[in-house]
N, C-alpha and C positions, 0 to 999 in steps of 0.2 A: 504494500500500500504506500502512493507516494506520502511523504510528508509535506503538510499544511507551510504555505510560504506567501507572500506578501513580495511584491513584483514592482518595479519602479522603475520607469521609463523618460529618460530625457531626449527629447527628438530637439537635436540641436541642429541649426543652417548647415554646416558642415559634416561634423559627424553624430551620429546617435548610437547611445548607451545605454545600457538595462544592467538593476543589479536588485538581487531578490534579499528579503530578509526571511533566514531559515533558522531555527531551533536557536535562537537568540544571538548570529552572527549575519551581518551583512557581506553580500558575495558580491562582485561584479562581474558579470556572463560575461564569458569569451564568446560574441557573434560572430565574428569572423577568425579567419585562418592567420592573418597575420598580429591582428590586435583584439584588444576585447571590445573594442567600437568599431563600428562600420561608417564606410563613407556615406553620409543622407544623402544617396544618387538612382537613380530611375533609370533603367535603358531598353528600350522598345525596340526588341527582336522585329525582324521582317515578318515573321509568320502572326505578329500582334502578341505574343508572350512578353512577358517583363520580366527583368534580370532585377534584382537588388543590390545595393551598398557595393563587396569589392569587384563581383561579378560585374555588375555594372559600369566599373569603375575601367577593369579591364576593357571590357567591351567598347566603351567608349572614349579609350583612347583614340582607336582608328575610324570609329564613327560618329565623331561627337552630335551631329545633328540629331541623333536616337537617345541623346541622351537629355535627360529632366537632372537639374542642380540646381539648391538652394531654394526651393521653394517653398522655405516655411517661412524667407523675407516675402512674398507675393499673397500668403494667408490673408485675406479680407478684400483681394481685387479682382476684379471682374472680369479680367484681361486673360483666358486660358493661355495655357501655354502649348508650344503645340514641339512633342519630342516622336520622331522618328513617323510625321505626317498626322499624327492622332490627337486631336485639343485633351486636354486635361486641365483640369481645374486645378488651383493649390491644395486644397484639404481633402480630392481624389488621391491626390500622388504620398499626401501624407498618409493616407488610408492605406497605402499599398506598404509603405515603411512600417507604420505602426504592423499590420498582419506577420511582417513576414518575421519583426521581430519576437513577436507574440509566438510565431511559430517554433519560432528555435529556442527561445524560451520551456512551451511546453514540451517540447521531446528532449530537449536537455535533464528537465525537472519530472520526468515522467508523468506529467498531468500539469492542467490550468493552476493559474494563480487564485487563491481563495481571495487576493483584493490588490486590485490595479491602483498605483496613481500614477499619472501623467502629468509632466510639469511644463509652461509656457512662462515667457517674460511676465514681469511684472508691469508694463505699462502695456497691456494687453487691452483692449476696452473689450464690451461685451459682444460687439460684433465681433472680434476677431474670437473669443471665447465661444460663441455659438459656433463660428465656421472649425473649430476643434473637437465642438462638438458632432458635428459632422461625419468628421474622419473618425471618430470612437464608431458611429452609428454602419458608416460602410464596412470598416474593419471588422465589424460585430464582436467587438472585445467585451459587451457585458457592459455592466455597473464601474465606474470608474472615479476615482476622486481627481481632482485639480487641484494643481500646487502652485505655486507661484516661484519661478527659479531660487530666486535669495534664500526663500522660507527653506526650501530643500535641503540650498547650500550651508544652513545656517543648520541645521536641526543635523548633518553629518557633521559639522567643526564639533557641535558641541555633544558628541558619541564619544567623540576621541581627548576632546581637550575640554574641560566642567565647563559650561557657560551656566550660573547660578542662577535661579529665579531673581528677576530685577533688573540683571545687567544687560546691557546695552549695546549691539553689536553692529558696523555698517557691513555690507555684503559686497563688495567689490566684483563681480561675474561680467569676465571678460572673453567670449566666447569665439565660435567662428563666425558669425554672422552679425550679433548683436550685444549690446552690452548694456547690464540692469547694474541700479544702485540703491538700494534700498536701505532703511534703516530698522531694526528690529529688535526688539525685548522680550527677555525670555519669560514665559507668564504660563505656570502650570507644563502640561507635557508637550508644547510649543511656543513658537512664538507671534508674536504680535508687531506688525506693520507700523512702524510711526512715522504717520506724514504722506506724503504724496511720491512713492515710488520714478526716479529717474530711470529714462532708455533709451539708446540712442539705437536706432533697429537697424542703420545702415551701415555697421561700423564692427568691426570685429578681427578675427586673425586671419578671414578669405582674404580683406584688405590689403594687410603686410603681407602674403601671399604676394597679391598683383604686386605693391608695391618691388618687390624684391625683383620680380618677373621683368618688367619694364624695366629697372635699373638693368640688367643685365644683357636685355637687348639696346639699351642707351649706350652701354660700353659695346657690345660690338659693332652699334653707329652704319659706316657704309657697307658691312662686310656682309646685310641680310638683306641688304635692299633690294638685290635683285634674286628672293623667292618669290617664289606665286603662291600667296598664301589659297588659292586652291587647290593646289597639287596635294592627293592624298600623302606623300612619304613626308612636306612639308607639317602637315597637319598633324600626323604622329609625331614626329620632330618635335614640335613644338609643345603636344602632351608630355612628351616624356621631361621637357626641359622646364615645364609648370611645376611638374614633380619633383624632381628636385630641387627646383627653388620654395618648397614646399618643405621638403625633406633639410636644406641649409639654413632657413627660418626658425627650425625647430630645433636644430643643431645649436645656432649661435646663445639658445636658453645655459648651456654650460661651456660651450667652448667658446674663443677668443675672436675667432677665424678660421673659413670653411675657405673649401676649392666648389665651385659648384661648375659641375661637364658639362660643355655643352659640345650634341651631339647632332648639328644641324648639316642638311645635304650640300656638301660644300668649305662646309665651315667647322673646324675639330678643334676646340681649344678649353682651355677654362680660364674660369673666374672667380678672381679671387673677392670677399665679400668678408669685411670683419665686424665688428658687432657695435662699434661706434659709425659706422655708413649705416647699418639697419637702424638703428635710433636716431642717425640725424632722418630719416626717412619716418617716420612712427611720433616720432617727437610732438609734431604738434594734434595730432590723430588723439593720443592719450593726453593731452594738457586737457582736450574736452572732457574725457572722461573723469579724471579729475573736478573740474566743474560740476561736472553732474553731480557728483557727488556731494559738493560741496549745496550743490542745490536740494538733495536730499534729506541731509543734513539740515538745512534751514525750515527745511520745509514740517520735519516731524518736530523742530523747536529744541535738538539737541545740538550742543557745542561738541566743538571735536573735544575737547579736556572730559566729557562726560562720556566718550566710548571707552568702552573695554579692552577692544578691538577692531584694526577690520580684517575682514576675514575673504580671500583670496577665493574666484571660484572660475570654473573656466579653462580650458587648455591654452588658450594665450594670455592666460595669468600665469604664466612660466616666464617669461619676458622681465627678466631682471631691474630693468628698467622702471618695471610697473611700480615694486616694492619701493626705491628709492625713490621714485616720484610721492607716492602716499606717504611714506615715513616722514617727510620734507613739509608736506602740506600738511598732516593733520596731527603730528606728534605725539601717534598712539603704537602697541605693539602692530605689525601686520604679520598677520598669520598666512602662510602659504600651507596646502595641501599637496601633501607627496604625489598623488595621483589628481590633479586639479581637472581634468577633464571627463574624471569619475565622480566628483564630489555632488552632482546635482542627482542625477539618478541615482547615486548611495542613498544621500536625502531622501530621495521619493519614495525607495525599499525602505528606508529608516521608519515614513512616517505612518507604514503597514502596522507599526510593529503591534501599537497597541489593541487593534482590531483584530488582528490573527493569533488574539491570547498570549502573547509574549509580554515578557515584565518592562519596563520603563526601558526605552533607548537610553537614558540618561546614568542609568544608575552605575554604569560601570565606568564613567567617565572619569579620566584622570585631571586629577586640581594640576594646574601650573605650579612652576618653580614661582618659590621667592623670590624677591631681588635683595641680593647678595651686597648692592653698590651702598648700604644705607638710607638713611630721608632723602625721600624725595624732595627735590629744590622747585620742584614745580607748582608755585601756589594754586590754593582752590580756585576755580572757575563757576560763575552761577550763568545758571539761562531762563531766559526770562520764559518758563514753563512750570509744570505741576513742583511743588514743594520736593518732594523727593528726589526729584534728579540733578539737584546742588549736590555738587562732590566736594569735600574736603577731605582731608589726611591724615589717618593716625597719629599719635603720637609715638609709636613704636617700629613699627615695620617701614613707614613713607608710602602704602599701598592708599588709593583712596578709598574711602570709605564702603563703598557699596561693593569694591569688589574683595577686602578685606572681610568682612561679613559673613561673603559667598564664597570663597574660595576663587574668586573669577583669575583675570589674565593678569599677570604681573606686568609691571611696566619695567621690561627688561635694558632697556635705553632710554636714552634722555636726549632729547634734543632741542635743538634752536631755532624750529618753527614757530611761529603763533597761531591762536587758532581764528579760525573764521566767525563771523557773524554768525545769528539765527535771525530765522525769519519769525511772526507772528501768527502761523497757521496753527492749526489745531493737530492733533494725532486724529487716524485712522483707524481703529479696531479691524483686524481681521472677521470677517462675518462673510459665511455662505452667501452667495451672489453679488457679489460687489469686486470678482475679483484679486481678492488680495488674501483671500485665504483659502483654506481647503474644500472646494464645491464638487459634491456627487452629479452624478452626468451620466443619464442611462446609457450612452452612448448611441443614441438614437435621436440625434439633430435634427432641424429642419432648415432651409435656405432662409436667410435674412437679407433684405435688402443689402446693397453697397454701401461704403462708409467713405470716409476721408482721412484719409493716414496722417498720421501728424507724422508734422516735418522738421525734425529734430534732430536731422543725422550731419546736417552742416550747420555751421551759425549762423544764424540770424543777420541782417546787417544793422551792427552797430556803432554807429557815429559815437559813441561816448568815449570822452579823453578824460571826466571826473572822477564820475559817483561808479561806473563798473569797475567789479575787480576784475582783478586778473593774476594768473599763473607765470610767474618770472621766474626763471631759471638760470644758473650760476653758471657760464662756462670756466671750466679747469682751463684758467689764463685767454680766454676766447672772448668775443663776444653776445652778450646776454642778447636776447630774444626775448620777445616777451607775446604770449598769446592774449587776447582778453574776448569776455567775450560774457555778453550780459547778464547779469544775477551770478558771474561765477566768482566764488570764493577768492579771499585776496591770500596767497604763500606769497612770504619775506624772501630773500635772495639768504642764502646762506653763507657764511665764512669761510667757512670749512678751517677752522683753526683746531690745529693740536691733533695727537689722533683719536680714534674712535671705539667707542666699545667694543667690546667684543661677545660676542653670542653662541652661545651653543644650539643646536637643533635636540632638545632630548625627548625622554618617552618613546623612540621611536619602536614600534609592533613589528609584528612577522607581518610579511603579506605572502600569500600564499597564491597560486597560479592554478586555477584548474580547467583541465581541456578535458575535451572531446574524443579526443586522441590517444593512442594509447603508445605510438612510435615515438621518433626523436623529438619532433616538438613537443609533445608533451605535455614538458617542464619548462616550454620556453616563455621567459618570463615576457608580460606585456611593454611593448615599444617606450620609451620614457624613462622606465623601472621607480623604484623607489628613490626618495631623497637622500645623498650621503649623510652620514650620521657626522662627518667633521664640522670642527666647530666653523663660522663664519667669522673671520676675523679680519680686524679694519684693512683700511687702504680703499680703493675703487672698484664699485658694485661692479662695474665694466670688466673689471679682471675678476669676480670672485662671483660666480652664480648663485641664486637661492637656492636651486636644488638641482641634480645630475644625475647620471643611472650611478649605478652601484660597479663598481669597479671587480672586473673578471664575472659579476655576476655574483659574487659576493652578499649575502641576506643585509640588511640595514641594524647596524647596532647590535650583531653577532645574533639577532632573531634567524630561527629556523624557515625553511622554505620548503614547504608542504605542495602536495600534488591533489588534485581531486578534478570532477567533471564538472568543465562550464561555466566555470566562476572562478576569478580573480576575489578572494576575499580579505579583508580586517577586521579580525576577533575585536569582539566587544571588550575585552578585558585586555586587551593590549592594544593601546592608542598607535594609530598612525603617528608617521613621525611629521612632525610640524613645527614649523621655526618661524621665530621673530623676527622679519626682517630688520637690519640695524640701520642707523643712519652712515654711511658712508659720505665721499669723497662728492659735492652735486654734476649733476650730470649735464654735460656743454648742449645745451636746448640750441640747435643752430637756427640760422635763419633760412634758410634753402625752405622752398616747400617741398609737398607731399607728393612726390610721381607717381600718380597713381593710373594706371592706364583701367579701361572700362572693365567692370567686375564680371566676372563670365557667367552671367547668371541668363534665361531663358530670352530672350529678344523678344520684341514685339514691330509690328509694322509701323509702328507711330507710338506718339510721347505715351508714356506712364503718369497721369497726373496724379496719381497716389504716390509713388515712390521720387523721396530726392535727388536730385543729378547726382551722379556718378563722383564726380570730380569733386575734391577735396583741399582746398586752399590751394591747390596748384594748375599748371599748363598739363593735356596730355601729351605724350607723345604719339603722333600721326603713324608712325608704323605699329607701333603696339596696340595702335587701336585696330589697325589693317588685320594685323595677324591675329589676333583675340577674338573679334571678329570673325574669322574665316574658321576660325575652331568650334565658335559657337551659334552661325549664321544658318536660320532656318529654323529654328526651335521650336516659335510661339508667333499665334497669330491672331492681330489685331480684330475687335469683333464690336459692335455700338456697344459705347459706354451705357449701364444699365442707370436709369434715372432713378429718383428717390420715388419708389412705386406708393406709396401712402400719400404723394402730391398730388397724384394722376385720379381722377375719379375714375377713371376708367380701369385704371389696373387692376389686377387683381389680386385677393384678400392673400396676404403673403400668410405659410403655413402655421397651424399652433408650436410653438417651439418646445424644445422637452423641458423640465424642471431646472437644468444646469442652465439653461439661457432665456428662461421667460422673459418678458418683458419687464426692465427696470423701472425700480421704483421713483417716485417724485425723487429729485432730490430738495434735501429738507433745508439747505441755505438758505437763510432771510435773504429776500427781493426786495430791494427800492421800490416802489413803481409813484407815478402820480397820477392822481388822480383829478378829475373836475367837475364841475358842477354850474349850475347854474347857465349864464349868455354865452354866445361865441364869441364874444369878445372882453375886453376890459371895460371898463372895468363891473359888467357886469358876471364876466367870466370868474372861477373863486377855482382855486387849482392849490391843491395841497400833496406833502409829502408823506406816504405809508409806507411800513414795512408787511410784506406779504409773505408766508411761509406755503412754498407751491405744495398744492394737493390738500390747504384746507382754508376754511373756509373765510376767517377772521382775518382782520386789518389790526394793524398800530400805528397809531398816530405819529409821527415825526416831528413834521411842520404843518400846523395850519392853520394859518395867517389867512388863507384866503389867496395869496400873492405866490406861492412856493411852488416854483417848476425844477424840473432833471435832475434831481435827487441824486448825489455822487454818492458810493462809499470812498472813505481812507482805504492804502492797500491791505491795512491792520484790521480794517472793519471796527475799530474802536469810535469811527467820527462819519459825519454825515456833511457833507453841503449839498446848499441848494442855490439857486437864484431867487431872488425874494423883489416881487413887486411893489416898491417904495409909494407911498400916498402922492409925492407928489410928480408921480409917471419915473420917474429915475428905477435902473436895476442896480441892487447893491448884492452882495458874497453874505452868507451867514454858513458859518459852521453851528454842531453842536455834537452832543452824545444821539446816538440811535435813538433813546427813548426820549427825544426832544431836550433832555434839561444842560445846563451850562452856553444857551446860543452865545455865541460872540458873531458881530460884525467886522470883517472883515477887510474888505474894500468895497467905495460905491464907484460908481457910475459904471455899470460894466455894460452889454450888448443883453440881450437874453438869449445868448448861444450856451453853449456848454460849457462846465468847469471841470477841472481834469485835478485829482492828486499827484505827487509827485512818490518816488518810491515809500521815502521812511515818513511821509505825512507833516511832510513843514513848510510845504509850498504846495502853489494853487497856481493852474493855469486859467488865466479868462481871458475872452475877449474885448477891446476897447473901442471904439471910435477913435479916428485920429483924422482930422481930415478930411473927414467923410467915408474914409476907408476904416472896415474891421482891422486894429491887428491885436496880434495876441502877446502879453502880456503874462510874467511870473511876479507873483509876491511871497513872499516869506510870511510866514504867519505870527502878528503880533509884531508886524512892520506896517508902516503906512504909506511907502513909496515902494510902488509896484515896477518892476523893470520892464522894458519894450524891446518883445521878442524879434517881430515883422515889420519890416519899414514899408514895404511896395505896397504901391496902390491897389483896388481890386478884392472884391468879395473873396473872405475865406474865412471857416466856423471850424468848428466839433474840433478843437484841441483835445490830446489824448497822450498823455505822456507815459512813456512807455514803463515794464517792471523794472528795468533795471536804473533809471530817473537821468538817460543820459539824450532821452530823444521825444521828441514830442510827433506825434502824429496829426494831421489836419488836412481838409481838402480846400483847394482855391480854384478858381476860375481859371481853365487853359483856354484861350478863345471863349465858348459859351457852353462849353463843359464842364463839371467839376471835377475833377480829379485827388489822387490823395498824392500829397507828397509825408518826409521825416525829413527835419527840422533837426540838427543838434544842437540842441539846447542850450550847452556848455559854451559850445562859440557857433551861433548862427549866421547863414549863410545860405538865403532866398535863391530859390524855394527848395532848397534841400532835394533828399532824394526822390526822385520820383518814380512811385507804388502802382499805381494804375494808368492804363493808357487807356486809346482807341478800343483794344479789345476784349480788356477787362474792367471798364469804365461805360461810363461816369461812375463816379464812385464817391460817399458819401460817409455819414457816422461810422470813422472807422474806431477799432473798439479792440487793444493789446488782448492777445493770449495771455494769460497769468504769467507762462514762461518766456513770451518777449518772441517764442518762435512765429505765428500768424498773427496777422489782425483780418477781424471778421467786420462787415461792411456793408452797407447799402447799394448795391446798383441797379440805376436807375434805368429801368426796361422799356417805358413810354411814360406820357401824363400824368397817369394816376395808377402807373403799375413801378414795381422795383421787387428785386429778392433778394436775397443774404449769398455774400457769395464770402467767401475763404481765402487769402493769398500770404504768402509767405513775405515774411517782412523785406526780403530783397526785392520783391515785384515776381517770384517765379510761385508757378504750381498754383493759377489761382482757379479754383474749385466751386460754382453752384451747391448751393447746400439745399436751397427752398426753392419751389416753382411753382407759384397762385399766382391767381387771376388777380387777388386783390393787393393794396400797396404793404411791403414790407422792411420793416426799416427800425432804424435804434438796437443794433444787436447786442450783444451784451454775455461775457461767457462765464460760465458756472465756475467756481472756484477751483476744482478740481478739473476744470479745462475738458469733461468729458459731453456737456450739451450748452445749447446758447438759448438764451432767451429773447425776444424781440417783438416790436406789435404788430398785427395783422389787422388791416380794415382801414375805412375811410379817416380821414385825420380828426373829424368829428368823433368819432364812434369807435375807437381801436380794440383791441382784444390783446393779449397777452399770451403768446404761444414762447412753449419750448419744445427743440428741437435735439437729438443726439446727434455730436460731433461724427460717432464713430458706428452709426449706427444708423436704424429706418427711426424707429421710436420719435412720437411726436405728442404732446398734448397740450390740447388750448386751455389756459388757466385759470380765464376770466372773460364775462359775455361782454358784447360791444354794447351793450345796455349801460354799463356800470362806466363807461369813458373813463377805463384802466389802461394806463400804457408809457413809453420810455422805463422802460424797465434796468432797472443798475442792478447785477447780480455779484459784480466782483471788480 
C-alpha cells in the first residue's frame, strides 16, 4: 500500500519543480534524467503529440518553431500562441506541464497525492488566478490548494532555520521568469502577508540568459554577419550556443571566469566571460529588484531594522551579487538556500504537511547561532505601525528583542547601510480568495474575461531629481552609477573601510539524491549540489561565492549521502545548510546599460498590449534580434483582441466560475465621492463631500458647507481636501481629518479644477488664474505663498502628482485637443513629457497608479461619450478598460491598485461604477438618482 504524501508543485517561467512531503521529511522529485527540474517547455511533434520539459527541450533544438517556452509570463492574455502550426492558449500548455508532472509524480510514489498545492507569484490578481484555475481543471488534478511563491519560500527557510511566531521575514524570489517581494510574519502554523506584495513578471534569470547571449554574439561582431539565420545547421548552432550561455551564467554563481564554445558554421572559437562583465550587464536589472523591495517593505509599514531576515528564493538567487546588493540596502542577515530553485515547491510539499496528518513542519526547526561579536551597536529603530513591531535590544546578548524571545535569526554582521522609509498603508491578512494566501480550487475553472497586465517590469518615467530614492552603488575605485526610480528605497554608498566579518555557513543537513534508476546515475547528485560548508570570509563577494557544488562530490558538513526513488530530499531534523550573507567589499554598479537582445518567448503577428517591451534600459543589438528571431519565428498567432464582454450587451453571460475564483468581493476602502443636491447651478447648486464604503449602503459626512467639490485623499489617507465655494463667488483649498473635524484653510482664490496631494502630505497642487490663463501652482501646507508651477498661456486642469512627489500629471490644450502631459515638479519645464497623442487621446482626468507604474484616464470618444483607458506613465501600452454608450470619466484606483472607480452617466445625473484592473468584474455603486460621483478612492 502506497504511503499517504502531500505533493507540491512550483511551475516556474523556466523550469518546474515538485517535491512531496512523506512520513515527516520533505523530498524533491527527480523529473527528469538530468536534474530534479524540468525545463517548462512544450514541443509539438508532427503527428500532433506533445513532448514535455527535457524531451522537448531536445527536440526543439533543431525545430524550434514546434516548440511553446515560457508561457506562464503570457497567463491572463488572449493572444494564443501558436507552437509547431497549432494555437494554444497559456493555461492549455500549462495544463499539459502540470499533467505530465503529476504523472511522474504518481508512478514514482506509486499512487496520487492525498493533497496538491500549487504555487503562483504573489502579484497574481484574480484573473490571472482563475486562468490557473483553469489549467488545474484540464489537467484534472482534483482538489488543489494555492500558494503564493514567498509564502512557500518562506514556510521551507523556516523547516530548516526557526522562524518564531512574531518574526518578521522579507522573501527575496528571484526566479526565471519573474521576481516577487513580499513581506511576511510568522502567525501560528504559517504565515501572514504584510502589505501589498511586489513583482516584476518581466524580469528574471531567462533575462541574464539573453543578456549573456547577445554579449557574446556583440564580441564576435562581423565574424556572424554573414549567416542566414534561416539555414536549419544555423538555427541548431545557435540553440546549442543559448545553452551554454545558459550553462556559463550559472557557472559564474561560484567561479570567477568561464570559457563559453562557440560552435557556429564557420566560426570555432571561445569566449571568455568573467563574473564582473555578467554584473556590469545584470546590475541595473537587480537595482529594480531591490526597489521593489524596498517598496514592499513600505508598503506592509515595516523598517528594514524590524526584519529578521531576508530570505533568498529562486534559482537566480544564486547570483552572488544578489546577496551583496541586499546586505548593502537593508542591513539584515540574508539567508541563501542551498538548493534555491527547490525552495518554492519544498514550500508547497511543506505546507501539505498538516493536512496529511503529519506533526508541525516547524517543530524540528533549528534556532540560529548567537552572535558571538557582543552588543549590538545598532540602535533600536521604530515604525510608525502596530505597537509590537518597535524592536529594541537586550541588555545581554545585543539580539533584538523579538527575535531574542523567539529564538529567531541572529544578526551575524553588522553593517553601514541605513534603513529605508515606511510607507503608511495598512497590513494585509492572508485570507482564502484574495490571493495572498492559501485558496482551495477544484481544479475545474471556467474562462474569465481578458484583463490588463500591469506594467511593472520596466520603470516608469520618472522626471524626479528630489523626493525619489534611489539605489547608489560604490564602484571599487570606478565610477558610481546610480539607478533611481520612483517610490524606490534610498541605500547610502558604502566605504568599505577596514575588513569584514566573517561568516560561517552552519547546520548544514544531509541531502540525499533519489532516482529512478537503478545504474550509474543513480546516485548522481542534482546539477548545483549543495552549499560548501566553508566558512565565507571577507574580501570581494566577486571572488568568494554564497554557495558552490560540493567538491569531488563530497556530502556538505561531513553529512551522509543516501540513495532512494524520485526525490532529492532534506530531513526535517537536519537543517539545510544556509548562510548569512556578509557585507563585503561594494560592488562597481557601472554605467553601460543592459544588452538585452529580444527574450525568446512565443511571437505574435503584432504588438502584445499586455506584456512590456522587451528592452530594458538599453539599445538592442540588430543581429541578435535577427538571429533570436529566426530560432523563435513562427510560434504564435495574432487573433482580435477579446473586449471587456460584461460592456457588450450583447455578449454573452461569461461562465459561473469554481469556488477558487468567484467573483471578488467589494473592496471595502473608504470612497471620497460628492455628492449634490438641489439647482444646476450656483448658487443654487449645494455639492458636498462623503465618504462611501462600496457594497453598503450609508454615507459620512466630510464637508458640507453646501460649497464642497472633488474631495482628495492625502496619500496616508489620514487628510481630506476639497475645493470649497467661498460666499462671495471666490474658490479657496480647505483641508481636514476624514470625519470633517480640525478644517484649516489653506489657500484662496484657486480655479475649481482639481487638487492633487503630494507624496508625504505637505503640499497641494491647484490651479490658479494668471492672466486669464489656468496655471498650476504648489503650496506647502501652513504657508501662505503658493509657488507657480506653469507659465504658458492656454487651458490646462486635473493636476495629479505622482506617488513618488517628483512629477505632476495634467492635461493642456494641443491645438483643440486635450492631451496629458508630466510636468517635473522639482524643476519645470513646459509642457513636460508628453503621455497621450492623436491615438490615444484626447485624454483627460489623469489619475497615478499607487505604484507610479500607469495613470488611468478619461478619453474622450465624441460629445457626450469618453471611457477609461490605461497607459503607462512613459506614453507606451495604452489599454481601453471601459466601453459605454454613456460618458465616463474621473477614474480613480483602489488602493491596492487591483480595480478603478469612476462615474458613469450624464454630468447631471452620474452613477459610480467600479471596474477590475485585472479582470471582467464590474459593479455600479450608486443610482444616477442620488447625483453621486468624482469618486477619490486612493
Amino acid at each position: 500500500m502506497a504511503m499517504q504524501y502531500g505533493l507540491g508543485i512550483d511551475l516556474g517561467t523556466t523550469q518546474t519543480a515538485a517535491a512531496v512531503r512523506v512520513d515527516g521529511r520533505t523530498e524533491v522529485v527527480r523529473l527528469g534524467g538530468r536534474r530534479a527540474e524540468i525545463p517548462s517547455l512544450v514541443f509539438v511533434r508532427p503527428d500532433g503529440g506533445l513532448l514535455i520539459g527535457e524531451a522537448a527541450e531536445r527536440r526543439g533544438q533543431a525545430e524550434p518553431a514546434r516548440l511553446a517556452r515560457e508561457f506562464k509570463r503570457r497567463i491572463g492574455d488572449p493572444v494564443p500562441i501558436l507552437a509547431g502550426g497549432v494555437p494554444f492558449s497559456a493555461h492549455a500548455l500549462t495544463a499539459k506541464l502540470l499533467r505530465h508532472v503529476l504523472d511522474v509524480v504518481i508512478r514514482l510514489q506509486d499512487g496520487p497525492p492525498a493533497v496538491l498545492t500549487v504555487t503562483h507569484p504573489a502579484n497574481w490578481g484574480p484573473y490571472k488566478r482563475e486562468q490557473l484555475d483553469q489549467a488545474l481543471r484540464l489537467a484534472d488534478t482534483g482538489p488543489a490548494l494555492l500558494r503564493t511563491e514567498p509564502e512557500a519560500a518562506a514556510l521551507q527557510h523556516a523547516t530548516a532555520r526557526r522562524i518564531g511566531p512574531g518574526e518578521t521575514v522579507a522573501v527575496y524570489d528571484l526566479g526565471g521568469g519573474t521576481f516577487d517581494a513580499a513581506v511576511l510574519r510568522r502567525e501560528g502554523e504559517g504565515f501572514q502577508v504584510l502589505g501589498e506584495p511586489e513583482g516584476i513578471e518581466q524580469l528574471g534569470g531567462a533575462d541574464f540568459d539573453e543578456a549573456v547571449f547577445g554579449h557574446v554574439l556583440g564580441v564576435l561582431g562581423n565574424r556572424v554577419e554573414g549567416l542566414d539565420p534561416n539555414e536549419p545547421d544555423v538555427v541548431t548552432a545557435l540553440a546549442r550556443l543559448r545553452r551554454d550561455c545558459v550553462e556559463a551564467k550559472e557557472a559564474l554563481s561560484f567561479d570567477t571566469e568561464v570559457m563559453i564554445p562557440v560552435a557556429l558554421p564557420g566560426v570555432h572559437t571561445r569566449v571568455r566571460l568573467n563574473r564582473s562583465e555578467l554584473e556590469a550587464m545584470i546590475a541595473p536589472a537587480l537595482a529594480d529588484t531591490v526597489a521593489a523591495l524596498h517598496r514592499a517593505l513600505r508598503s506592509a509599514r515595516v523598517a528594514p531594522a524590524d526584519l529578521d531576515a531576508v530570505l533568498l528564493a529562486g534559482g537566480s538567487s544564486r547570483i552572488p551579487l544578489i546577496g551583496q546588493l541586499l546586505s548593502t540596502a537593508f542591513d539584515r542577515p540574508v539567508v541563501a538556500d542551498p538548493h534555491p530553485e527547490h525552495s518554492i515547491a519544498m514550500g508547497a510539499a511543506v505546507a501539505t504537511a498538516l493536512i496529511t496528518g503529519g506533526v508541525s513542519p516547524f517543530d524540528d526547526a533549528v534556532a540560529p547561532p548567537r552572535p558571538v561579536d557582543g552588543p549590538s551597536d545598532r540602535p533600536a529603530e521604530a515604525v510608525d505601525g502596530p505597537p509590537d513591531r518597535a524592536v529594541g535590544t537586550d541588555t545581554t546578548g545585543g539580539q533584538p528583542v523579538a527575535a531574542a524571545a523567539s529564538g529567531g535569526f541572529a544578526q551575524v554582521a553588522r553593517f553601514d547601510g541605513t534603513a529605508a522609509g515606511t510607507g503608511d498603508s495598512g497590513s494585509t491578512p492572508i485570507t482564502a480568495g484574495n490571493g495572498s494566501g492559501p485558496q482551495l480550487t477544484s481544479g475545474t475553472g471556467s474562462q474569465a474575461g481578458p484583463g490588463i497586465e500591469d506594467a511593472t517590469s520596466t520603470l516608469p518615467f520618472t522626471p524626479e531629481t528630489e523626493d525619489a530614492g534611489s539605489t547608489q552603488l560604490l564602484a571599487g575605485g570606478g565610477p558610481h552609477a546610480t539607478t533611481a526610480a520612483e517610490d524606490a528605497g534610498s541605500t547610502q554608498r558604502l566605504t568599505g573601510d577596514g575588513p569584514q566579518a566573517a561568516t560561517r555557513a552552519e547546520d548544514a543537513g544531509a541531502t540525499r539524491i533519489l532516482s529512478d534508476d537503478s545504474g550509474p546515475q543513480a546516485g548522481r547528485p542534482i546539477s548545483g549540489g549543495p552549499m560548501r560548508g566553508q566558512p565565507v570570509s571577507g574580501g570581494p563577494m566577486s571572488s568568494q561565492p554564497v554557495s558552490g557544488s560540493p567538491v569531488s562530490g563530497q556530502p556538505v558538513s561531513g553529512g551522509s549521502v543516501a540513495y532512494s526513488r524520485g526525490a532529492a530530499s532534506v530531513p526535517s531534523h537536519g537543517s539545510a545548510a544556509q548562510a548569512a550573507v556578509p557585507r563585503t567589499q561594494p560592488f562597481a554598479a557601472p554605467t553601460r546599460t543592459f544588452p538585452q537582445p529580444p527574450t525568446p518567448v512565443p511571437t505574435t503577428a503584432g504588438p502584445d498590449p499586455d506584456r512590456p517591451p522587451a528592452k530594458r534600459n538599453g539599445r538592442l543589438l540588430v543581429l541578435v534580434g535577427a538571429l533570436t528571431l529566426a530560432m523563435i519565428a513562427g510560434t504564435t498567432v495574432l487573433v482580435a483582441l477579446v473586449r471587456r464582454g460584461d460592456k457588450d450587451p450583447g455578449a454573452a453571460v461569461p461562465p459561473v466560475a469554481s469556488p477558487s475564483a468567484s467573483a471578488p468581493s467589494f473592496p471595502t476602502a473608504g470612497m471620497l465621492i460628492q455628492v449634490d443636491a438641489g439647482g444646476d447651478k450656483r448658487p443654487e447648486l449645494k455639492s458636498s463631500a462623503y465618504l462611501l464604503t462600496p457594497g453598503t449602503p450609508g454615507r459620512t459626512a466630510v464637508a458640507d458647507t453646501g460649497g464642497d467639490v472633488l474631495p482628495e485623499w492625502s496619500r496616508d489617507r489620514k487628510r481630506v481636501a476639497v475645493i470649497r465655494y467661498e460666499p462671495d463667488g471666490s474658490n479657496a483649498i480647505w483641508v481636514m481629518k476624514p470625519d470633517g473635524s480640525d478644517p484649516e484653510k489653506v489657500v484662496e482664490n484657486a480655479t475649481g479644477g482639481r487638487v492633487s496631494w503630494n507624496h508625504d502630505g505637505t503640499k497641494l497642487a491647484f490651479l490658479r488664474s494668471v492672466d486669464g490663463s489656468p496655471q498650476i501652482f504648489a503650496i506647502e501646507i501652513g504657508e501662505s505663498k503658493p509657488k507657480q508651477l506653469t507659465w504658458a498661456p492656454g487651458k490646462k486642469d486635473d493636476p495629479a502628482w505622482s506617488p513618488g512627489g517628483g512629477a505632476i500629471a495634467y492635461w493642456k490644450l494641443v491645438g483643440k485637443q486635450p492631451q496629458i502631459f508630466i510636468l517635473n515638479a522639482n524643476d519645470p519645464e513646459e509642457p513636460g513629457l508628453q503621455v497621450t497623442d492623436d491615438d490615444t487621446g484626447p485624454g483627460v482626468d489623469p489619475n497615478w497608479e499607487p505604484n507610479g507604474g500607469r495613470i488611468a484616464y478619461t478619453r474622450i470618444t465624441g460629445d457626450r461619450e469618453s471611457d477609461i483607458w490605461l497607459i503607462r506613465s512613459d506614453g507606451e501600452q495604452a489599454r481601453q478598460l471601459t466601453e459605454h454608450e454613456d460618458r465616463e470619466m474621473d477614474p480613480s484606483w483602489s488602493p491596492d491598485r487591483k480595480w478603478l472607480a469612476f462615474s458613469r452617466g450624464p454630468l447631471e445625473k452620474p452613477k459610480i461604477v467600479i471596474a477590475e484592473v485585472d479582470g471582467p468584474a464590474e459593479h455600479v455603486l450608486t443610482e444616477g438618482d442620488a447625483r453621486e460621483g468624482h469618486p477619490c478612492w486612493s
